[in-house]
N, C-alpha and C positions, 0 to 999 in steps of 0.2 A: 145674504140669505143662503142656509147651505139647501143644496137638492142634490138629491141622489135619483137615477133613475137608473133602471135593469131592463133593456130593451132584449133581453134573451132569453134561456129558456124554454122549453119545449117535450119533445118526445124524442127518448132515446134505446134502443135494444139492450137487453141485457149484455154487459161486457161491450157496453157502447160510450162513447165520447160527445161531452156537450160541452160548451163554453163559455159561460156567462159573461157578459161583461157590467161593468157599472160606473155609469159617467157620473163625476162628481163634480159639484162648483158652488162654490164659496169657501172652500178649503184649501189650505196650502198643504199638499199632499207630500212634503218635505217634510213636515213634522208628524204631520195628524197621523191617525187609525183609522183605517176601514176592515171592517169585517164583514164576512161572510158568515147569517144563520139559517139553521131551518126548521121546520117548524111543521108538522103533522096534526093533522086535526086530535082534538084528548091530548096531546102531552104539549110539555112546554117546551118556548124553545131554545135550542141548543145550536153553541158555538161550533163553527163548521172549521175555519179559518180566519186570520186576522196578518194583517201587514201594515209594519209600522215606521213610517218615514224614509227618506232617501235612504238611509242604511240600510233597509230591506229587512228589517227584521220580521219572519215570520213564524207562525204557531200554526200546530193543525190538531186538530180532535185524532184519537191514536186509531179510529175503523178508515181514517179517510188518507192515511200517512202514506204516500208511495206512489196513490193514484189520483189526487188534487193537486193540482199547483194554483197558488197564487200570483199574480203578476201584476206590475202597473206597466204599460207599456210607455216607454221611455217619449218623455217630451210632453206628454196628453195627460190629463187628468180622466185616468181610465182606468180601470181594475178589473180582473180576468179573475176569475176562478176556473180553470181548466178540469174538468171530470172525468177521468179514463176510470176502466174496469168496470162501469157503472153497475150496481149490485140491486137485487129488488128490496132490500132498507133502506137506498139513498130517494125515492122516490118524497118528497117534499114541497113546500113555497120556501123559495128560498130569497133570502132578504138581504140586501146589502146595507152597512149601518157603518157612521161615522163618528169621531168623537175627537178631542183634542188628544191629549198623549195618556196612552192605556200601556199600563207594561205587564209583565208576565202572563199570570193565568187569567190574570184579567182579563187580558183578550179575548178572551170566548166565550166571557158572560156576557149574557143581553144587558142586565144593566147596567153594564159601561157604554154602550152609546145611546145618547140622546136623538141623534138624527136617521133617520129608515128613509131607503126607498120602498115603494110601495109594494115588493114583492113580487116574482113572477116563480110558476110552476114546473115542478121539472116529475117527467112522467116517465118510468121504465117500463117498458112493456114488450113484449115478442108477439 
């Protein structure tokens, strides 16, 4: 059974740092995709970032290029979205989603993964 869960998320300053993480299980994270979306009340939602198997291949939406990394931390079936410069457009529920093997731009459509965690809230605010 896959589950994903996002125990992070929060309140951040503008030009501030959050760090998501998301524990994944039932996937072998040597192959699979997990992404990062998010998702604002009224519009739909959109691909943040996406990392793909032990080769690390990763995608990023082009407003979030330079100040997101993604990461699985080595050993652990865990995934990091790191947020620096945090801007008042990234304020979001941001979702972590899983799927078997997604390649290109794929990766940042929602409807390539089937599996969600349930979503935690990330709030910029001064």
């Amino acid at each position: 059974q896959v589950q994903l869960v996002e125990p992070g998320g929060g309140l951040a300053q503008p030009r501030g740092s959050l760090r998501l993480p998301c524990e994944v299980s039932g996937l072998f994270l040597d192959y699979d995709t997990i992404g990062w979306l998010r998702q604002v009340p009224g519009k739909e939602r959109e691909g943040v970032s996406a990392l793909r198997g032990s080769a690390g291949k990763v995608v990023y939406r082009d407003d979030v290029k330079g100040r997101f990394t993604i990461s699985r931390e080595s050993g652990k079936d865990t995934i990091y979205l790191q947020m620096n410069s945090l801007r008042p457009e990234d304020p979001a529920i941001y979702y972590c989603a899983a799927a078997r093997v997604v390649v290109g731009s794929r990766m940042l459509s929602s409807s390539s993964y089937p599996y969600w965690g349930q979503g935690t809230q990330v709030t910029v605010s001064s």
